[in-house]
Biopython code that builds the backbone (N, CA, C, O; Angstrom):
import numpy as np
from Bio.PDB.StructureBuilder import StructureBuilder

atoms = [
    (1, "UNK", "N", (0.826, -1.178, 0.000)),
    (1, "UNK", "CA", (0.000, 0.000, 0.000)),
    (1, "UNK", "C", (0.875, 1.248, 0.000)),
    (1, "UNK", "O", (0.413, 2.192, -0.640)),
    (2, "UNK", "N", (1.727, 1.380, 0.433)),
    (2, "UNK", "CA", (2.777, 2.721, 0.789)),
    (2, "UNK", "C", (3.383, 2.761, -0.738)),
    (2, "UNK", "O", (3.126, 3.765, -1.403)),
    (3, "UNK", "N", (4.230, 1.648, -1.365)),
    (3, "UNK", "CA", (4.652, 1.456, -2.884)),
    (3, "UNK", "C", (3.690, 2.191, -3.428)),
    (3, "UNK", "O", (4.180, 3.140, -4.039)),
    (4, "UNK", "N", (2.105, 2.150, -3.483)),
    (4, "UNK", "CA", (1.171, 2.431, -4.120)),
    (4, "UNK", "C", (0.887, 3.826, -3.871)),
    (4, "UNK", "O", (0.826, 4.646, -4.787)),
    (5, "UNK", "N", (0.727, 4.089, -2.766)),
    (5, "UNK", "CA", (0.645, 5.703, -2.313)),
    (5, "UNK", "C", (1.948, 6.196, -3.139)),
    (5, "UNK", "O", (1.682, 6.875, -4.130)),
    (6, "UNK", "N", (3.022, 6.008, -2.933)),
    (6, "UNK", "CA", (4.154, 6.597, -3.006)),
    (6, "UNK", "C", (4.205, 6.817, -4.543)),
    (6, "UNK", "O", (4.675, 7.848, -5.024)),
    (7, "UNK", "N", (3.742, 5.884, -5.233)),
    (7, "UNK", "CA", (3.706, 6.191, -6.941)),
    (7, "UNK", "C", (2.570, 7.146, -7.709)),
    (7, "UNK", "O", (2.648, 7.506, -8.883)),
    (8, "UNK", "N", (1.342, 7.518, -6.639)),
    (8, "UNK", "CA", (0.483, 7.753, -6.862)),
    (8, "UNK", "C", (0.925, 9.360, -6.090)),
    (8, "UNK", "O", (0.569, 10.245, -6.868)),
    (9, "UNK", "N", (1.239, 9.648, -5.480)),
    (9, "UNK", "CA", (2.196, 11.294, -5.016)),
    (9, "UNK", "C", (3.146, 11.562, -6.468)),
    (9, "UNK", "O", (2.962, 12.515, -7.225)),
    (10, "UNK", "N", (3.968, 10.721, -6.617)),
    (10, "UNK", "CA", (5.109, 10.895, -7.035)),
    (10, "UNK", "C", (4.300, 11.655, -8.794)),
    (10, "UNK", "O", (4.571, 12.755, -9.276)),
    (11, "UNK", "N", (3.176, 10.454, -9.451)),
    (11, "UNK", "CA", (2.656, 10.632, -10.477)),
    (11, "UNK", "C", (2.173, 11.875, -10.567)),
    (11, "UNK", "O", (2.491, 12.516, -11.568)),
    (12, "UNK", "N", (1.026, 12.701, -9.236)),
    (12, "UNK", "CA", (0.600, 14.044, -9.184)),
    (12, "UNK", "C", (1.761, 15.156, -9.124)),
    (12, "UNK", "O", (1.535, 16.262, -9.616)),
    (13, "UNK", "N", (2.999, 14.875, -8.528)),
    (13, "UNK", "CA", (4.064, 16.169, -8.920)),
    (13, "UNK", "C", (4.183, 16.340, -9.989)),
    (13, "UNK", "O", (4.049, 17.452, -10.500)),
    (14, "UNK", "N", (4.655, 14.600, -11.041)),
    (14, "UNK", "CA", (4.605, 15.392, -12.367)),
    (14, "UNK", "C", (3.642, 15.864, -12.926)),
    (14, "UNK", "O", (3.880, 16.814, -13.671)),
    (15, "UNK", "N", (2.892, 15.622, -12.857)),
    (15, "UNK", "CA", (1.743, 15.772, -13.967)),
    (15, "UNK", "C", (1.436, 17.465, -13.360)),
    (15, "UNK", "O", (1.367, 18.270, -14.288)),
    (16, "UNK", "N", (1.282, 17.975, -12.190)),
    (16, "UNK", "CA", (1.506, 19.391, -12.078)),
    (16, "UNK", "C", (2.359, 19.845, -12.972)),
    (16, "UNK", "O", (2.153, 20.088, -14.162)),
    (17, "UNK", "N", (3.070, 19.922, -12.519)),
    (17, "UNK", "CA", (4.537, 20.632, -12.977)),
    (17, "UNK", "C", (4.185, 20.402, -15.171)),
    (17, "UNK", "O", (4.518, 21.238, -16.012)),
    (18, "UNK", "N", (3.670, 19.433, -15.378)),
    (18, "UNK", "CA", (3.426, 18.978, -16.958)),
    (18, "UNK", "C", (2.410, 20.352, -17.653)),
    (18, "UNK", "O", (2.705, 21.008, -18.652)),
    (19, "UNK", "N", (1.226, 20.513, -16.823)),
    (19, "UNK", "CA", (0.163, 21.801, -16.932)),
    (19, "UNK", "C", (0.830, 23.159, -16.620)),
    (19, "UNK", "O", (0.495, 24.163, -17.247)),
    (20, "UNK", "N", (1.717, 23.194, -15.710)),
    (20, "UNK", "CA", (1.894, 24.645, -15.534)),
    (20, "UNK", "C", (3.544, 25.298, -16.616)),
    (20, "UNK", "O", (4.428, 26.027, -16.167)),
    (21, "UNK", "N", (3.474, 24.779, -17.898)),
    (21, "UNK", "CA", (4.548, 24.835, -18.946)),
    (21, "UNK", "C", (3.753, 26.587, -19.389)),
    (21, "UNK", "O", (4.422, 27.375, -20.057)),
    (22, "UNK", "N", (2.632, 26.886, -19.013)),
    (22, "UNK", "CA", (2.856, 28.340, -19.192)),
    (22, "UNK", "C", (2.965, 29.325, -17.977)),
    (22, "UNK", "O", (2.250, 29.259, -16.977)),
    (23, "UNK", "N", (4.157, 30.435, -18.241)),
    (23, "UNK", "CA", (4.534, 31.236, -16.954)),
    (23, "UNK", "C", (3.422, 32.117, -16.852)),
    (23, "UNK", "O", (2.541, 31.547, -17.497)),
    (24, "UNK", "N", (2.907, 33.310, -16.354)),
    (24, "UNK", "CA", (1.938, 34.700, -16.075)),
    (24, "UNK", "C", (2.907, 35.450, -16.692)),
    (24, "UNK", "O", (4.082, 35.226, -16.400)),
    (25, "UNK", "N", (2.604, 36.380, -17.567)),
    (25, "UNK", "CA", (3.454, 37.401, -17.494)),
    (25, "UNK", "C", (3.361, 38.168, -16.662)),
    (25, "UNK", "O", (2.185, 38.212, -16.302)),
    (26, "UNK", "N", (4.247, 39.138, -15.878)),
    (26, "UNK", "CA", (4.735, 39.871, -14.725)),
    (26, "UNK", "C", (3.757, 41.510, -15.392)),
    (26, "UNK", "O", (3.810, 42.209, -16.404)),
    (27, "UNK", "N", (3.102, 41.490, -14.357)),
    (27, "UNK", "CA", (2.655, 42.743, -13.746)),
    (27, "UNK", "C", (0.796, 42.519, -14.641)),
    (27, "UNK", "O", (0.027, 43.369, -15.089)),
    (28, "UNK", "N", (0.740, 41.692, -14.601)),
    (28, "UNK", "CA", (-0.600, 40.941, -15.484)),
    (28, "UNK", "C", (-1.410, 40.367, -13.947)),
    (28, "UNK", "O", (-0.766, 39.803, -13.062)),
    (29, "UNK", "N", (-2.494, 40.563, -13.878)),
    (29, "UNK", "CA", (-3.512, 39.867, -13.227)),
    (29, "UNK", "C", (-3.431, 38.674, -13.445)),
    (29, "UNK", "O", (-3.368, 38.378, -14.638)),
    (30, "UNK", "N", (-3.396, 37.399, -12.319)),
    (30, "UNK", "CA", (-3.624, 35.902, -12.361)),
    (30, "UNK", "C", (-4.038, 35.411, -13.116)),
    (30, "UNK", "O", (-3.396, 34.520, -13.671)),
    (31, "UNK", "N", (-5.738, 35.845, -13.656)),
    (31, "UNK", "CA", (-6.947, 35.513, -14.112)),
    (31, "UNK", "C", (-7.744, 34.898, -12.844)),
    (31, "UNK", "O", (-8.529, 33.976, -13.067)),
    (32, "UNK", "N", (-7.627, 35.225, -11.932)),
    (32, "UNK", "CA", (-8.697, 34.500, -10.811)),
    (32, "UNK", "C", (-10.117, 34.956, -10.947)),
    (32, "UNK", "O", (-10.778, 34.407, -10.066)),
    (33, "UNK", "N", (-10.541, 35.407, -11.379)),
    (33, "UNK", "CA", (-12.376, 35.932, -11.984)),
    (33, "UNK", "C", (-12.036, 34.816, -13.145)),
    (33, "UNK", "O", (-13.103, 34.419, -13.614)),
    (34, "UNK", "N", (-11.475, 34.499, -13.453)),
    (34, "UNK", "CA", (-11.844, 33.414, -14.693)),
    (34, "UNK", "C", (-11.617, 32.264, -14.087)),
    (34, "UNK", "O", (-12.705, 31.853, -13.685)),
    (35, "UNK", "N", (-10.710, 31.479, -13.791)),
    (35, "UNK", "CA", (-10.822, 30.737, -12.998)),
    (35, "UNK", "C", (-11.997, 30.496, -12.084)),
    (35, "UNK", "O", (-12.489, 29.368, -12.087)),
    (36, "UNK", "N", (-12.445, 31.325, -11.389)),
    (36, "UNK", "CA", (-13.664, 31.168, -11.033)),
    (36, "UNK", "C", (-14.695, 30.899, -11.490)),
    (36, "UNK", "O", (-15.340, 29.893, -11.196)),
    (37, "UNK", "N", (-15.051, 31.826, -12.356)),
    (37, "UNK", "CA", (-16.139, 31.800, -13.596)),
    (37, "UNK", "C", (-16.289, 30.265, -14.210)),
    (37, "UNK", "O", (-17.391, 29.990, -14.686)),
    (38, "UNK", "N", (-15.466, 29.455, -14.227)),
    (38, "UNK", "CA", (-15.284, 28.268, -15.064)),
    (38, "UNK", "C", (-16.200, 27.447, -14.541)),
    (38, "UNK", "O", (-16.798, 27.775, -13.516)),
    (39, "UNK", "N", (-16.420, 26.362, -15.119)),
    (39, "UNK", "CA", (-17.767, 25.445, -14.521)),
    (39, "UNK", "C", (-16.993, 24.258, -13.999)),
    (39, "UNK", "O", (-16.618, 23.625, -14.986)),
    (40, "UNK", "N", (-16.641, 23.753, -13.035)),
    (40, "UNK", "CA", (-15.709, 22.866, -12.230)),
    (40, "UNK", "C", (-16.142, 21.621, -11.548)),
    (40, "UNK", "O", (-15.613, 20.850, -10.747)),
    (41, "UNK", "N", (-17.773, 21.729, -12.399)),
    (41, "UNK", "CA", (-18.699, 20.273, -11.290)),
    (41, "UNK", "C", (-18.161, 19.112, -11.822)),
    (41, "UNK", "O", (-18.072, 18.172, -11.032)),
    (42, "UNK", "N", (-17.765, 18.929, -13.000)),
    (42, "UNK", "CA", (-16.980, 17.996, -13.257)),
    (42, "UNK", "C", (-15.782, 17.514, -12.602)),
    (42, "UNK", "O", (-15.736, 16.344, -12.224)),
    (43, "UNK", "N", (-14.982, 18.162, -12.461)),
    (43, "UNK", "CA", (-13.615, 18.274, -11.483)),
    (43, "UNK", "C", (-13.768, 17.765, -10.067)),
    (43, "UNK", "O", (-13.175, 16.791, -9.604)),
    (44, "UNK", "N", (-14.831, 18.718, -9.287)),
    (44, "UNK", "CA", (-14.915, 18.435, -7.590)),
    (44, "UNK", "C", (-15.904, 16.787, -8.218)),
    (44, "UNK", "O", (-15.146, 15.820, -8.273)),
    (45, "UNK", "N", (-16.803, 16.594, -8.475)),
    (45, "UNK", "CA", (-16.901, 15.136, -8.805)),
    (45, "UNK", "C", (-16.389, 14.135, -9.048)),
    (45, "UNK", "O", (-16.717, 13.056, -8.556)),
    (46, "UNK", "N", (-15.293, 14.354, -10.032)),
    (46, "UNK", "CA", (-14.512, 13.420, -9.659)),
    (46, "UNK", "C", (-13.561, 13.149, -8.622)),
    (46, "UNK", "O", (-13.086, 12.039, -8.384)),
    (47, "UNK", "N", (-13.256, 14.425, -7.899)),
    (47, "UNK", "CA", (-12.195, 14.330, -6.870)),
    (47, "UNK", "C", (-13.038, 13.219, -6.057)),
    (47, "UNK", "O", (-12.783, 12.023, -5.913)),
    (48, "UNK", "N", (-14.597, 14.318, -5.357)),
    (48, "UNK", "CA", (-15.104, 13.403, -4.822)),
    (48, "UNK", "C", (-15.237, 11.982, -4.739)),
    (48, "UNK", "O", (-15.537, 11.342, -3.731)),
    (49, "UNK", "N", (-14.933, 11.443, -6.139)),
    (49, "UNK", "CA", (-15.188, 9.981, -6.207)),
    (49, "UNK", "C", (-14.100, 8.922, -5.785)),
    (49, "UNK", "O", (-14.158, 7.860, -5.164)),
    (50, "UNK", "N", (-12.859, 9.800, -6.503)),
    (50, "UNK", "CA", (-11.832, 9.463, -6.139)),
    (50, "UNK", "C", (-10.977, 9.105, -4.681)),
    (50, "UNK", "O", (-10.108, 8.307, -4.329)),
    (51, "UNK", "N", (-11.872, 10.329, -4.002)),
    (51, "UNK", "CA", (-11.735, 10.214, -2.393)),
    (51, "UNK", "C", (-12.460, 9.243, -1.766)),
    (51, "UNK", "O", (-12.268, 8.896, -0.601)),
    (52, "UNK", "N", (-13.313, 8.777, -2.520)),
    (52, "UNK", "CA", (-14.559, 8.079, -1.610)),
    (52, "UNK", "C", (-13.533, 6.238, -2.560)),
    (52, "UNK", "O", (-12.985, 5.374, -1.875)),
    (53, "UNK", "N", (-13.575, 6.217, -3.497)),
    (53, "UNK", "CA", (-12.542, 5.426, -3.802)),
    (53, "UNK", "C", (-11.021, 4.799, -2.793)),
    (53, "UNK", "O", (-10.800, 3.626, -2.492)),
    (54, "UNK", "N", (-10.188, 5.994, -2.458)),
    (54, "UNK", "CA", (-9.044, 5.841, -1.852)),
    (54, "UNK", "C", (-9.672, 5.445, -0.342)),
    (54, "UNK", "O", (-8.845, 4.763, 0.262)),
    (55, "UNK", "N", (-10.842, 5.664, 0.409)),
    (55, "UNK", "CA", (-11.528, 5.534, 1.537)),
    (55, "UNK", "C", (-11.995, 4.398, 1.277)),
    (55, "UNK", "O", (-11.783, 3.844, 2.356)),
    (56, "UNK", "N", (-12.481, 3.632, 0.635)),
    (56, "UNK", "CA", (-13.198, 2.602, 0.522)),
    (56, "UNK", "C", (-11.911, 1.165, 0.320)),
    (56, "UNK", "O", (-11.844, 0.035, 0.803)),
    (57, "UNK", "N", (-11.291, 1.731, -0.364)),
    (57, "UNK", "CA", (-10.050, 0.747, -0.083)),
    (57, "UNK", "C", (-8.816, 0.409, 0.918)),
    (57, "UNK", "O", (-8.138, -0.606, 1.075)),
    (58, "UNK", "N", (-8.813, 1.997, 1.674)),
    (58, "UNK", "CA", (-7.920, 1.963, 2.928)),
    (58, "UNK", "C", (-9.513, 1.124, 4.287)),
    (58, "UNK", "O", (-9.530, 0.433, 5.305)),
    (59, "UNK", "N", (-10.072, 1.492, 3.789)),
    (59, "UNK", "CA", (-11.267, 0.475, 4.693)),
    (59, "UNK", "C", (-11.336, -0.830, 4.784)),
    (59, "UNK", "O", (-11.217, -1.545, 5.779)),
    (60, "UNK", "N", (-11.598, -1.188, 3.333)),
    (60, "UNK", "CA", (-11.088, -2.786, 2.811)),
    (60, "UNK", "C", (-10.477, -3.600, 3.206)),
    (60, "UNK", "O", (-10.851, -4.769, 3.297)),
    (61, "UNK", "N", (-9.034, -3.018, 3.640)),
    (61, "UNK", "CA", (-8.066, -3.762, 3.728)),
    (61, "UNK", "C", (-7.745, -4.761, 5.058)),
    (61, "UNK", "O", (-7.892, -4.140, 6.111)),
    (62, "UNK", "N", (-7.427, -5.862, 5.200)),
    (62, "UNK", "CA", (-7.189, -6.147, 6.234)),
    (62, "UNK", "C", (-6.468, -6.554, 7.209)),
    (62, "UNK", "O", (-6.385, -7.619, 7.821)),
    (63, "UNK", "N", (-5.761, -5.173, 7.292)),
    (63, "UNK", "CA", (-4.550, -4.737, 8.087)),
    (63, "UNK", "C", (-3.527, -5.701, 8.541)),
    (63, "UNK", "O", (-3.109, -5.810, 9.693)),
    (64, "UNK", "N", (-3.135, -6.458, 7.404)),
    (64, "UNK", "CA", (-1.831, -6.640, 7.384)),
    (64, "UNK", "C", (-1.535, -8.440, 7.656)),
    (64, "UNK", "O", (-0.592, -8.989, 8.226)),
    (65, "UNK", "N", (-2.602, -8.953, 7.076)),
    (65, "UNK", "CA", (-2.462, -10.867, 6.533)),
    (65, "UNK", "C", (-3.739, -11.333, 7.373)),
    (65, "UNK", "O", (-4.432, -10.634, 8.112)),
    (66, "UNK", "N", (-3.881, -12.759, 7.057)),
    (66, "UNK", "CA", (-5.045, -13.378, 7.603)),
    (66, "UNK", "C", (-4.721, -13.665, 9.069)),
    (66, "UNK", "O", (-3.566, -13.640, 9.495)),
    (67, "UNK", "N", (-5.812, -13.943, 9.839)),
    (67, "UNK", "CA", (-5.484, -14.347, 11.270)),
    (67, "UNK", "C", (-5.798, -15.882, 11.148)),
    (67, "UNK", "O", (-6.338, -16.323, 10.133)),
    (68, "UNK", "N", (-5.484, -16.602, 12.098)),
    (68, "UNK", "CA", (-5.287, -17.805, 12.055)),
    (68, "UNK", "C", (-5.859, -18.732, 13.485)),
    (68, "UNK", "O", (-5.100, -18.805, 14.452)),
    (69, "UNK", "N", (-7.037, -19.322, 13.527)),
    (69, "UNK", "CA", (-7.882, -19.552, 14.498)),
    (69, "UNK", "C", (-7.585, -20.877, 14.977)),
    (69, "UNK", "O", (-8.017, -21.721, 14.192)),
    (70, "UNK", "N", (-6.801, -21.538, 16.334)),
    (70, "UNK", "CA", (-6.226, -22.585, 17.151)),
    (70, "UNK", "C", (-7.580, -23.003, 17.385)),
    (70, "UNK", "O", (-8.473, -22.197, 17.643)),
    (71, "UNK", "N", (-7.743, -24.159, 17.307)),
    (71, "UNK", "CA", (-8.792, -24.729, 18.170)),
    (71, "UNK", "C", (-7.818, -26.102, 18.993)),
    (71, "UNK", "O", (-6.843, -26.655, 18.484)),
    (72, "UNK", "N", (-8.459, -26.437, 20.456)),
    (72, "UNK", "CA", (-7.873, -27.508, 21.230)),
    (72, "UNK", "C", (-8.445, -28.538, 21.888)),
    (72, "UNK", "O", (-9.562, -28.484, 22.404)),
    (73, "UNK", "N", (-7.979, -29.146, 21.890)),
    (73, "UNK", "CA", (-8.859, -30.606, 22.617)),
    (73, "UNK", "C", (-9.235, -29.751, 24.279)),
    (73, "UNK", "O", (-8.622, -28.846, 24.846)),
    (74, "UNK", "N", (-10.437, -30.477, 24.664)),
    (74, "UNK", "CA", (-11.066, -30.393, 25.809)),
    (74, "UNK", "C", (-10.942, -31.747, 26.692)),
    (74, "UNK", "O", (-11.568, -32.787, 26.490)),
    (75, "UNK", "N", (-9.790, -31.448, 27.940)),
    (75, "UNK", "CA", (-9.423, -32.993, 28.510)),
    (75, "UNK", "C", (-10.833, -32.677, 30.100)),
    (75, "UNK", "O", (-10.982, -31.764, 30.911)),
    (76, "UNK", "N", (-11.429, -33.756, 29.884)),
    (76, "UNK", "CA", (-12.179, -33.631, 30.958)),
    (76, "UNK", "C", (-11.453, -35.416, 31.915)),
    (76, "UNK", "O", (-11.047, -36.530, 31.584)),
    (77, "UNK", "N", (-11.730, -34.490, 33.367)),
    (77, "UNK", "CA", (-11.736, -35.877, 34.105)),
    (77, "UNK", "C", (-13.195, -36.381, 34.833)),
    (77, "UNK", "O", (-14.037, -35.705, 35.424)),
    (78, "UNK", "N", (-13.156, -37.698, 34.576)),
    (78, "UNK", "CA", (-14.608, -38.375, 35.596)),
    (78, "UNK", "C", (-13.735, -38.667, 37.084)),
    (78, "UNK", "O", (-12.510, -38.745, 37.168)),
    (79, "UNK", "N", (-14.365, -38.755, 37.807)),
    (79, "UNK", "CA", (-14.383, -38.738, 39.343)),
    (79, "UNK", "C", (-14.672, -40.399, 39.684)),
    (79, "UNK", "O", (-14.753, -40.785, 40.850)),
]
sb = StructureBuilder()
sb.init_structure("model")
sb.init_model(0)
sb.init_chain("A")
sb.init_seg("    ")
for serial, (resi, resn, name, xyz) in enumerate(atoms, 1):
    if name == "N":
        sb.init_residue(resn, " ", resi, " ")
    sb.init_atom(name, np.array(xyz, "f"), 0.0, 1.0, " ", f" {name:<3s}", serial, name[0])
structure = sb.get_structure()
């Protein structure tokens, strides 16, 4: 699971860093009114799903191998 996390971090740095190949030019407004303006229900939906995904499988799991159930003889004495 950590291998898996760890490739799944590692994959979101690049892929940032892949989108932001254009700089702002200097002394230019962000665009944050546009950014805003944009329609994003698509986006938080999938995050959402995705989260409810990564939750549903760290739930799943069962923490770390099978357990293993002894059963033993019962010595009784008669009198």
């Amino acid at each position: 699971m950590r291998i898996f996390g760890a490739a799944i971090l590692a994959a979101s740095l690049l892929v940032t860093n892949a989108f932001a190949a254009e700089t702002l030019p200097a002394g230019k407004p962000a665009g944050v009114k546009k950014a805003q303006g944009a329609n994003n229900a698509l986006l938080i939906i999938g995050g959402i799903g995705v989260a409810g995904l990564g939750i549903g499988l760290a739930a799943s799991s069962n923490g770390g191998g099978p357990t293993t159930i002894t059963t033993g003889t019962v010595g009784t004495t008669t009198p």
